[in-house]
N, C-alpha and C positions, 0 to 999 in steps of 0.2 A: 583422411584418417583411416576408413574402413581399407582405401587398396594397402596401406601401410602395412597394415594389420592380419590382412589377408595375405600379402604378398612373402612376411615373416612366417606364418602360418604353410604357407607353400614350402618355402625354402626347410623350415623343418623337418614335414614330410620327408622331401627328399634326401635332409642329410641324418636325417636321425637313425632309420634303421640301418648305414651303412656304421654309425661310431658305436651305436650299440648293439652288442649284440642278443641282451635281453628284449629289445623293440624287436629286432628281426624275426625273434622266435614267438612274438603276440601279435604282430603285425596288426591284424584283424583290430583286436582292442586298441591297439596303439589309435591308427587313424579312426575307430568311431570316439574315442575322446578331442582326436583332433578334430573331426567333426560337429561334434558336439559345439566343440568352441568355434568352430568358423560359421556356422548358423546362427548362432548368439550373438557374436558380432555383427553378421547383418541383419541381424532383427534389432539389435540395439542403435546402431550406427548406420542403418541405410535407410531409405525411404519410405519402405511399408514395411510391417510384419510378416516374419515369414516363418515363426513356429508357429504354424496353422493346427488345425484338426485334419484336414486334406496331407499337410505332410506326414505327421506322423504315422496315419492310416498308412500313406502311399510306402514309407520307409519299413511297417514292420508285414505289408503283405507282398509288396514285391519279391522279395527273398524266396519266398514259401514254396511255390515251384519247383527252382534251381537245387533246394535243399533237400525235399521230398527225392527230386530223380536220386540225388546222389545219396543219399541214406537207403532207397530201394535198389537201387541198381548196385550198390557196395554188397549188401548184405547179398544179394544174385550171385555177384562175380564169387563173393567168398562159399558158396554153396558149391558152384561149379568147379575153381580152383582144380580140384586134384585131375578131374577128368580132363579139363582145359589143358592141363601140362603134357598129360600122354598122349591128345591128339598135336600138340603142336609139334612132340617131337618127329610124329609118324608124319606129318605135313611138310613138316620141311625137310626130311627124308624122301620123300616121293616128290615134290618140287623143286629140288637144288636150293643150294642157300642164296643166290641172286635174285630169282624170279619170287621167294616166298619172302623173302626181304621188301621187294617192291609189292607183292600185295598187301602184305602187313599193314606198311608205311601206306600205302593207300585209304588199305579200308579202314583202319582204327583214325585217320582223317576223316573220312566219310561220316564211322558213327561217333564220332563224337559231338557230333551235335545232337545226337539222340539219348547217348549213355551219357552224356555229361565229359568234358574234359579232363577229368578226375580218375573217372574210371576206366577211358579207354588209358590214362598211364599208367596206371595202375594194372589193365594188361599187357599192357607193351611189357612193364618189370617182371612178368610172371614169363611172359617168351622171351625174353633178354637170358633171362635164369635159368631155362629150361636149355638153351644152347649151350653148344660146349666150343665157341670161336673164340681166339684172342682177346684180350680187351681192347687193341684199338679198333677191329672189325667190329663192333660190338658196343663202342661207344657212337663211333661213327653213327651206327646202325638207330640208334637211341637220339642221336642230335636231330635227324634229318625226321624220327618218325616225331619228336616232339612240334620240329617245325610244324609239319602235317597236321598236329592236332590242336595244335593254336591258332591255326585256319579255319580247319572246317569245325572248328566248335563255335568257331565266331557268327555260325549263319545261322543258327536259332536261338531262342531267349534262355533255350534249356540248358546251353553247351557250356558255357560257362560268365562268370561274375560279369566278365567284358560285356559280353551282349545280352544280359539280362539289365544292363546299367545304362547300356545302350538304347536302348527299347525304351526305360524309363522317363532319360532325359528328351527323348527326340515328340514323346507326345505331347499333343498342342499344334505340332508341328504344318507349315499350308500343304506341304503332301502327305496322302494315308500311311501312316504308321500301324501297320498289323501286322498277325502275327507273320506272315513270311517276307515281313518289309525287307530284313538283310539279307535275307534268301536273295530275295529281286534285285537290291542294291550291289549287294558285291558276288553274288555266286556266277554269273560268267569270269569273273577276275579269280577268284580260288579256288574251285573246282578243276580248273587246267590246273593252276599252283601247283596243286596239291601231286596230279600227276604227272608233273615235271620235278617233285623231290622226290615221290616216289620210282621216277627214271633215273635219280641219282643214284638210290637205292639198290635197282640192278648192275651195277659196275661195281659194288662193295665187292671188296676179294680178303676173304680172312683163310688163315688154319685153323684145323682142329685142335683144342689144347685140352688139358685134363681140366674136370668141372672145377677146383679149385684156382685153377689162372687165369681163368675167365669171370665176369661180371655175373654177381647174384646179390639177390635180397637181403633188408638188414633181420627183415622178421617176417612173418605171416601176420596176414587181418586177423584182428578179434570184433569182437560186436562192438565193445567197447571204441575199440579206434574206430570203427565205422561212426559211432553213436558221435563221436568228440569231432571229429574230423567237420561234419553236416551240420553240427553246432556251430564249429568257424567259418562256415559258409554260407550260414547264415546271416551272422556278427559282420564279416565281411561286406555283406551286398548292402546291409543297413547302414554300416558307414559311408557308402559307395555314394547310396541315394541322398542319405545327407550330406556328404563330402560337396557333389554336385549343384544341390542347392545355395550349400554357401557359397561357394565359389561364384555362383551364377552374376553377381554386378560387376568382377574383374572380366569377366567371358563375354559377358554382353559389351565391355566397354572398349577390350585390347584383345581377345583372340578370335571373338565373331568378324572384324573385319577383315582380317587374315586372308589374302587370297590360298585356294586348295592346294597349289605346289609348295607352297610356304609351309602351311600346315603339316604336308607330307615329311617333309623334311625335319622339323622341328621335333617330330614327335618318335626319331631314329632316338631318341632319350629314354623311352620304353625297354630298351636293352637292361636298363639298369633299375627302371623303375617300372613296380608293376604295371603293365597296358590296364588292366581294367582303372585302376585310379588315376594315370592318366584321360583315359577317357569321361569320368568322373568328372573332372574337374578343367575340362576342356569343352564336349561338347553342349552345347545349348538346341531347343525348339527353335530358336532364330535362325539359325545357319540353311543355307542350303545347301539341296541334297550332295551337289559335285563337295562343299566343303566337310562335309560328315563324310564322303567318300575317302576326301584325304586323310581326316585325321585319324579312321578306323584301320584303311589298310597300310598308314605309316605302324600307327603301334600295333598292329600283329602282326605285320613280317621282322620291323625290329626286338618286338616281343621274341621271337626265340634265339635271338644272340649269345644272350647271355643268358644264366640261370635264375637272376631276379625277376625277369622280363616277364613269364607267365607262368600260368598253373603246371604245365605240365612237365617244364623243364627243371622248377623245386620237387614236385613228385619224384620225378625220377632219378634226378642228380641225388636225392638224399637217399630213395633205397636201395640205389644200385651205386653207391657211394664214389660218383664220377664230381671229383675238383673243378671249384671254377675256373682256373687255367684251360687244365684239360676240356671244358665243354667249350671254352674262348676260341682257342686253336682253330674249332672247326664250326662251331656256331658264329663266325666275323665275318669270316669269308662269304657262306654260306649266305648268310642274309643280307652283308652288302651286294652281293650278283643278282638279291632275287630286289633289292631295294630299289637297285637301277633297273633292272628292266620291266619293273611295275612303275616306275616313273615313265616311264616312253610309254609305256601304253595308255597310261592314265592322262597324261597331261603332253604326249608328244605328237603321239603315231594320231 
């Protein structure tokens, strides 16, 4: 009765915010109501209770973190903004537009595991804006740096929703879970990544176009958006944590036995559905580490295919107002080359 139930409960997730597009736009709320009710189901219908005092606790301080970076470091970037825009013009004026393209897409990979994945796209939009290239150099340029930052945001708890849910589900676990566990686990595997899209990065070849035919912002930050934005980021991570825990008798019973290339594979579905709530509701403390390996680096390399797939490619698809066609084009390609050859190395070579 309870995998029925659960399994109904999945399936909606998944189709719901594609028929609606009021779910799309709550997302956050959407899944902690669904939440809500897939914990209730296994507290009612499965073997022990599991609206604890422990979860609650664990679902409304986990967030607080993630939320904090991204409410401080928003209100930061929007301080800086104007001086940010005049040096980035005179930077990639003195760097060429290849080489400042590839450090870009580099470094804002790098910090965003420190500034949160929010707000390095939320830089990325302010230097997209500040250029004056084509928009297909320019979108290109915005695909390949989101990839980048849905990788390296993914190696600390700070970076974003994914590996702060990450971090969650994995303690208890028979190996240490601390704070630089996905540092350890996956950072030889996306730290090169990172510098192999950012090598894509330098072969971009655009023109010069006037600022209005080229890609810019729908608005500027207010305090306000900053204030509302770290509220859903919040809401978000607490659905996450208890998305996870309901989920946890279907995980424990059909996806913990999963060998790791299976896993890898399976979860090229993060394209479409956000990576952090698949991980949610995939990972468990039982698995081991090689199988947390696969399911983390299947959903954030297929996490930026598409523009459902993670934070940074809704950021930026919405305010530099790039089609999900147009982001499909070269976000498919892009992540099937990098899907296969993280297969070979993970599970071949």
């Amino acid at each position: 009765m309870l995998t029925i139930i659960l399994g109904i409960v999945f399936i909606i997730i998944i189709a719901l915010p594609f028929a609606a597009k009021k779910v799309e736009e709550n997302l956050e709320f959407f899944l902690l109501a669904m939440a809500v009710f897939a914990v209730s189901a296994s507290h009612f219908f499965g073997r022990q209770a599991v609206w604890t005092p422990a979860l609650i606790e664990s679902s409304l301080l986990e967030p607080v973190k993630l939320t904090l970076a991204t409410f401080v470091f928003g209100i930061v970037f929007r301080a800086l903004r104007e001086t940010m825009t005049r040096k980035i013009i005179s930077w990639e004026a003195m760097l060429g537009p290849r080489l400042f393209a590839a450090l870009v897409i580099f470094s804002l990979g790098i910090l965003s595991s420190v500034i949160t994945a929010i707000i390095a796209s939320l830089v990325l939009c302010e230097i997209i804006s500040a250029l004056n290239f084509d928009k297909k150099y320019e979108t290109i340029f915005t695909v390949l740096a989101c990839f980048s930052i849905g990788m390296g945001a993914a190696l600390t708890p700070l970076g974003e929703p994914l590996s702060t849910i990450a971090m969650a589900k994995l303690r208890g676990a028979v190996y240490p879970v601390k704070t630089l566990f996905l540092l350890q686990l996956l950072g030889r595997y996306i730290i090169p990544g990172i510098a192999v899209v950012a090598a894509f990065g330098a072969f971009l070849r655009g023109k010069e176009v006037a600022r209005s035919e080229s890609l810019s912002e729908d608005y500027p930050e207010t305090v306000k958006t900053i204030l509302f934005r770290a509220w859903k980021v919040y809401v978000f991570v607490v659905a996450l944590v208890l998305l996870g825990t309901g989920f946890k008798p279907i995980i424990d019973a059909y996806v913990a036995p999963l060998p790791a290339g299976l896993l890898y594979w399976l979860n090229i579905s993060s394209a479409v559905l956000d990576n952090a709530t698949l991980a949610a509701a995939e990972l468990s403390a039982g698995m081991s580490a090689t199988q947390v390996k696969g399911i983390l680096m299947g959903v954030i390399i297929a996490g930026g295919m598409l523009i459902p797939g993670n934070i940074p490619n809704i950021v930026a698809s919405s305010k530099l107002r790039i089609s999900s066609r147009t982001w499909a084009v070269i976000g498919v390609p892009v992540g099937a080359v990098l899907m296969a050859a993280y297969y070979v190395l993970l599970f071949v070579a």
